[in-house]
N, C-alpha and C positions, 0 to 999 in steps of 0.2 A: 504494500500500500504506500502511495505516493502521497503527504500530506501536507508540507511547507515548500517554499519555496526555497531554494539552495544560494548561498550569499556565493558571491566571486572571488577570486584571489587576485585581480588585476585589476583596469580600469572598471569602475563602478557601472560607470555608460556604457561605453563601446563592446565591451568582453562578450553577454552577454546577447541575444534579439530574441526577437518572437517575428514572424514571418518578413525579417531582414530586416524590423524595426529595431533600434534599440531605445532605453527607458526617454530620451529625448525627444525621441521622433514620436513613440506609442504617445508622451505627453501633447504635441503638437498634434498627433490624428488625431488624439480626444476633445479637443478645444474645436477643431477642425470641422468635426459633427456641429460643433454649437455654431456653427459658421464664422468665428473669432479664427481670426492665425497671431499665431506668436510671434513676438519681434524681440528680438535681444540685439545687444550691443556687438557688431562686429563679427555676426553673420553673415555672409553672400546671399542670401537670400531674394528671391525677387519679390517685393510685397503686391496680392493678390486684389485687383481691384472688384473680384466677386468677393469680397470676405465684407461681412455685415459690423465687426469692430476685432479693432487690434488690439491684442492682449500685451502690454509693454511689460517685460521681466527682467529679471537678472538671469545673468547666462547660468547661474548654478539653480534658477528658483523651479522647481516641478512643485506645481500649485494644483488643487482639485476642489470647485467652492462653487453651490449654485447661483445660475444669473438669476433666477429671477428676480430680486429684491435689484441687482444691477440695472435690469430691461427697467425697471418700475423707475429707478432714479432718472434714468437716459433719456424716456419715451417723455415726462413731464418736464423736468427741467433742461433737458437737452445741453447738456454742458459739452466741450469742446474736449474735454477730459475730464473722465471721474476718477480720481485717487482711493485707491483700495487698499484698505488695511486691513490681512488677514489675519483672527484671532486662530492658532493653531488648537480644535480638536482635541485634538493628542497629548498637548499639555498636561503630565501627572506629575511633573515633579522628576521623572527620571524615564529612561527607554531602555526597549531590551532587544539585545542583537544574540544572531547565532553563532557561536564558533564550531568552526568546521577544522577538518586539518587539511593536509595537501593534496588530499584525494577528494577533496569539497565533502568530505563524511560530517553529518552533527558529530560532536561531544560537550557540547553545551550552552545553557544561554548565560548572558552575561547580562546583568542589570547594570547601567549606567546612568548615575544622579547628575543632575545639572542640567538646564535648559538650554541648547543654544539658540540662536540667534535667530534660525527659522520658526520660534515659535511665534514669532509675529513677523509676518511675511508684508510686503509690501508691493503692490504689482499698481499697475493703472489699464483703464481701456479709453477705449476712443476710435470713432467710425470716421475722425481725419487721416487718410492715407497719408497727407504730408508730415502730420505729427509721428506719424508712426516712423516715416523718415530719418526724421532730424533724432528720434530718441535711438534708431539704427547707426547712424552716423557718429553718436556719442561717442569720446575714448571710454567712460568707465560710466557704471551707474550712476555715482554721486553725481557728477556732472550732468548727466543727462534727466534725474532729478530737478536739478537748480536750475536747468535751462529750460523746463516745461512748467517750472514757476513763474519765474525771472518774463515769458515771454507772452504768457496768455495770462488777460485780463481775471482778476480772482472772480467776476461776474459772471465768466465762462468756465470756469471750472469749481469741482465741490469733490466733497471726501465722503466715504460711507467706512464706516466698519461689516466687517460679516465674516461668521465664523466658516473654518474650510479646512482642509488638511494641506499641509504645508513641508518639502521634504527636499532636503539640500543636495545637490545631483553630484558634488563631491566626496558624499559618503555612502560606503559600499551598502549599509545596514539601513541608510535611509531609501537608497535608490531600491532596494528590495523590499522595502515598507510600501514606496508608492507602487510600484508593480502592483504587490499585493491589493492595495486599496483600486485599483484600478480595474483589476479584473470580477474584483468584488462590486462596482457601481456602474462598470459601463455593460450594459445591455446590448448594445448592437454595432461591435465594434467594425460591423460588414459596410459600416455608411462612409468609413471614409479608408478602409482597410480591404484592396477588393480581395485580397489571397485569404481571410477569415470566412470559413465554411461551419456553418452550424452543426455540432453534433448532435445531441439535441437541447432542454427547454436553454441549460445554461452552460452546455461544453461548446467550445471554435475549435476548430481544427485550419488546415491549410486545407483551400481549396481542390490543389494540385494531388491532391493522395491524404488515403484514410488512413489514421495512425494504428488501428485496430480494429477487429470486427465482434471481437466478445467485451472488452474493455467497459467498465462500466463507470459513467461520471456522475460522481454526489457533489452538488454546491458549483459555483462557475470554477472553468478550469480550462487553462488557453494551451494546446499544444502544437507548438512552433513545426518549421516545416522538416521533413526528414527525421522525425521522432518516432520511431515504431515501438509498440505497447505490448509487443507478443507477450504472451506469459503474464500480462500485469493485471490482476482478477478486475482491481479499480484504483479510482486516484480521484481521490476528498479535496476539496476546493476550500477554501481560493487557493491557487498550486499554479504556477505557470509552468512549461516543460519548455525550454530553450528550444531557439534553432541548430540540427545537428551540424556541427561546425562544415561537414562536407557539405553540406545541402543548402548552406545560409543561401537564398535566393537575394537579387538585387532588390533596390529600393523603388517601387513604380512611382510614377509623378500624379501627383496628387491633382486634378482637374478642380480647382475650386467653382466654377459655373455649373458644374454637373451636381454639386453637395444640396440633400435637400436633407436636413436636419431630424432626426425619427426619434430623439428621446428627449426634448429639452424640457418640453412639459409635460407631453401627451404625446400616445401613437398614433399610429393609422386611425383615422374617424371613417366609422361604413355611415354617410346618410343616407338616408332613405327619400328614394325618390318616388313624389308624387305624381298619379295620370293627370290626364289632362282635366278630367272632372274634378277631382281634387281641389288642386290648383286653382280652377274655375271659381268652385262653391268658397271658397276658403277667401277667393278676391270679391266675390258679390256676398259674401257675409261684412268683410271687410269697409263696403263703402255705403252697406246698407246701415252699417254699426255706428261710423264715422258721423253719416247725416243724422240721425235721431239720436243721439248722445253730444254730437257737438251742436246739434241746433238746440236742444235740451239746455245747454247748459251758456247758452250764450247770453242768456242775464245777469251770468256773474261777470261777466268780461267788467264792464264800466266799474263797478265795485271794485274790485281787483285794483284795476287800471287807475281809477281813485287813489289809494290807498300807498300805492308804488309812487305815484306822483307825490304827492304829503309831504311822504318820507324822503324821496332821494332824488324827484324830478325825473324828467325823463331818458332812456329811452322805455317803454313798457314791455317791450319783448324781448329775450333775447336768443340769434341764432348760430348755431357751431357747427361749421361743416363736419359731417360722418360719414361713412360708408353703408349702401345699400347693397342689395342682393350683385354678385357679379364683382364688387369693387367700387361700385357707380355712387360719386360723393353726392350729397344732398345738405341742404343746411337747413337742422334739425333747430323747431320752432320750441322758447317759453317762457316763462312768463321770470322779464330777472326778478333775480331774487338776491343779489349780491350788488354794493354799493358800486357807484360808476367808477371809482379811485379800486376797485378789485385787485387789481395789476401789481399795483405799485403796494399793496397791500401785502400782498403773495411773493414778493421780492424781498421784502423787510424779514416775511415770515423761513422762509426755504432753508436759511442754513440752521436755524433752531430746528424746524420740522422737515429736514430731510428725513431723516430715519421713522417719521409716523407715515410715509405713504407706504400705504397696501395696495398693489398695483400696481397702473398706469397713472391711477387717479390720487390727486392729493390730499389727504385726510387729518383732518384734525378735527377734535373735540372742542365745542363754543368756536366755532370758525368765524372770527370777528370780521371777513370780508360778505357776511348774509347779513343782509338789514334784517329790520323788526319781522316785516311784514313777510319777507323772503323763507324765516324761518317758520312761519305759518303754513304760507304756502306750500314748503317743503313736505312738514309734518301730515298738512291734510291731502299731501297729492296735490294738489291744484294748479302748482305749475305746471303739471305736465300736460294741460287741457289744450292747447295751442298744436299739441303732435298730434289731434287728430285731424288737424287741415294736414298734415304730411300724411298720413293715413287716406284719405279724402283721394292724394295726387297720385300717388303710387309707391311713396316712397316709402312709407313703412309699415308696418301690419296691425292689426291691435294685438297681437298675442306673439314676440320672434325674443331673439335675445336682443342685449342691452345695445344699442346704436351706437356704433364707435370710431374715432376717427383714426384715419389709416397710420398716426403714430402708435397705437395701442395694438394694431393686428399685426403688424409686421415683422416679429420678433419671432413667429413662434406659427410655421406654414402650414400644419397639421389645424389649429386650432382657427386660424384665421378663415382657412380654408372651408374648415365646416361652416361657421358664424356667419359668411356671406354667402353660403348656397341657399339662403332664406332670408327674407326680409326682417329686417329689425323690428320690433315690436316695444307700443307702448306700456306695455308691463309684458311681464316671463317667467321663467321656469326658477330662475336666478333670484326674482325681486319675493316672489311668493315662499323660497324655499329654503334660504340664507341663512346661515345661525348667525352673523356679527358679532362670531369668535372673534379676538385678537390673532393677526395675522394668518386667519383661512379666508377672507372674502374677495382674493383674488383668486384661490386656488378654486373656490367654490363658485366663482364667476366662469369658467373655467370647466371645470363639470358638468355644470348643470346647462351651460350651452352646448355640450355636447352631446348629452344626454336628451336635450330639447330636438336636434337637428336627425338624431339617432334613432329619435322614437317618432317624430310629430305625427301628428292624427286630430283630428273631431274632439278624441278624447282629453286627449291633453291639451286642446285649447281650451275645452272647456273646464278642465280641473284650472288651470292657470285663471279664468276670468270669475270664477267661484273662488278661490282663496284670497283675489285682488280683492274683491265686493265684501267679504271679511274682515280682509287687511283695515279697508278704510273706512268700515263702520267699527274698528278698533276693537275684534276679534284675533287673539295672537295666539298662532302656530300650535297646533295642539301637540 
């Protein structure tokens, strides 16, 4: 039985591949998938102008930390560079490495006290190809630090914390730690890796030839190319089996236009497509809904409209372009509810409440840019009554997911992709089903659109416009 991974007696990096990768490169195809490429100082590298943001490191730094709370800073405040401090995981107080002898045999582990220096790592991203340039061209990190301070407005860039695992490419016990962690969290290491062949739910193989035909894999477990298994009943994961040094195959070139992303949030979405009648009833429900609910309610308009004026003057409506069914932008109607100085409000606020957006969207608690009347309206629904003239025109449904605009879908092609094969809707599967956990209501935005797009039906519009008619006669989620 094959159970750990075997440390090297040579270079940490290079000694070492899995199908002609070694731990540098398997770190860059892993980033690779999230459509980010790495840039270190004093690479050759050509930088990728398909790659959606560049991951700036230090040449020793192999880093593993999820974007999303990254996409969520990026997509709102849009900085020119986000600075990331990564809090190490891993962090106990001490590490423990294997000793092998000169035949790479265990004869023990060794506990070592003291933290170095990759327990709080340091990296930046950024979707300026030219930045990603100038931090390539650097002589050494520090510099290359001080010069993407020194040169971009601090208005354009901001810093987040977020925890990750962090692991120094100069040490032999770390470089075998991230392996480890690696083949433990990356699920489909086939999206930017083409010689990984599935063996099955959680074993790779090389493409090019099966390592064994009785061989049995518990837990993930990657084995390199030219590794035969005869005789080996099984092999317990996380385990990586090197490339046989006769067999290391060459490096293939990595087409970044061809990468379509399959683990960042979400996989594969099956939705479900509707006939033609479907589709039909679901639009002449739609505009029959829009006329006698919006002609219904059009006595409140002046009221409203009063009331917004009082307070904060005009303008009375306000609209923000989002994405329709297809990609197709539309500028979604309602009623403001946030003072006209909002802007310059949310400026003042961002580097205190970086760290409270959940999402794409900016959240805080008593959000001092909602006037009086704004937080009413919020509370009762009532700004949203203006989205059934968008409902009216075509652009959006009464019952899809949450209307978003194209900074918010593009991060993430799997999830975007479902969310506009259906019209946006003014209420959903999302607003009726939400718990307003601490840090799940993006994830939960997220689910539940796909679970909407996965399932739609009669039925589920009509569970969705029964929990809404609850919601706002202040009936809560049973």
């Amino acid at each position: 039985m094959i159970s750990n991974v075997k440390e090297p007696v040579a270079d940490p990096v290079r000694t070492h591949t899995v199908w002609g990768l070694d731990a540098l490169q398997l770190h860059d195809r892993f980033w690779a998938a999230r459509g980010v490429q790495v840039v270190r100082q004093g690479e050759p590298i050509e930088l990728a102008r398909d790659a959606e943001l560049y991951l700036l490191a230090d040449r020793h730094c192999l880093s593993i930390f999820r974007l999303q709370q990254i996409v969520d800073t990026l997509s709102w405040l849009k900085p020119k560079v986000l600075f990331v401090r990564l809090h190490n995981t891993r962090d106990q107080g001490y590490r423990e490495r294997v000793i092998t002898d000169k035949h790479d045999r265990f004869q023990k582990f060794e506990r070592v006290y003291g933290a170095s220096d990759w327990r709080l790592g340091r990296v930046a991203l950024t979707p300026h190809r030219d930045l990603a340039i100038a931090w390539q061209q650097a002589s050494d990190p520090r510099s290359g630090w001080r010069n993407l301070r020194h040169t971009i407005d601090p208005n354009h860039r901001t810093t987040l914390s977020v925890k990750g695992h962090v692991f120094d490419a100069g040490e032999s016990h770390e470089v075998m730690e991230f392996v480890r962690e690696l083949v433990s969290m990356w699920k489909r290491p086939d999206a930017t890796i083409t010689r990984a062949a599935r063996l099955n739910d959680q074993a790779w193989g090389d493409a090019a030839g099966s390592p064994s035909n009785g061989t049995r894999f518990v837990g993930p477990v990657w084995v390199g190319s030219g590794r035969r298994l005869d005789g080996v009943a099984s092999v317990v994961g996380p385990a990586v089996l090197w490339d046989a040094p006769e067999a290391r195959p060459s490096v293939e070139r990595l087409e970044w236009n061809s990468i379509e992303p399959t683990d960042v949030l979400v996989g594969p979405v099956k939705t479900r497509t509707l006939s033609t009648l479907q589709r039909g009833s679901k639009r002449a429900f739609d505009i029959l809904f829009a006329l006698v609910f919006g002609l219904g309610t059009l006595v409140l308009y002046p009221l409203i409209m009063l009331a917004i004026f009082i307070e904060d003057g005009r303008p009375f409506f306000f609209g923000h372009v989002r994405e329709s069914m297809g990609g197709k932008e539309f500028r979604c109607w309602k009623f403001r509810t946030m003072y006209n100085n909002a802007e310059e409000i949310k400026q003042k606020l961002i580097a205190e409440n970086a760290n409270l957006a959940d999402g794409p969207q900016f959240f805080m608690k008593n959000d001092p840019r909602i006037t009086k009347v704004g937080n009413f309206l919020r509370k009762s629904n009532l700004d949203e009554l203006p989205q059934f003239f968008n409902v009216f025109m075509g652009h959006m449904s009464v019952v899809g997911p949450r209307p978003s605009p194209y900074k918010e879908n593009q991060y993430c092609p799997a999830w975007r992709e479902a969310r506009l094969s259906v019209r946006p809707g003014v209420t959903g599967l999302w607003q009726v089903s939400r718990s307003r956990e601490d840090g799940k209501d993006f994830q939960e935005w997220i689910q539940y659109d796909i679970e909407y797009v996965e399932n739609v039906s009669w039925k589920m519009d009509l569970y969705v416009l029964w929990r809404t008619a609850l919601m706002c006669v202040g009936v809560k989620r049973g």
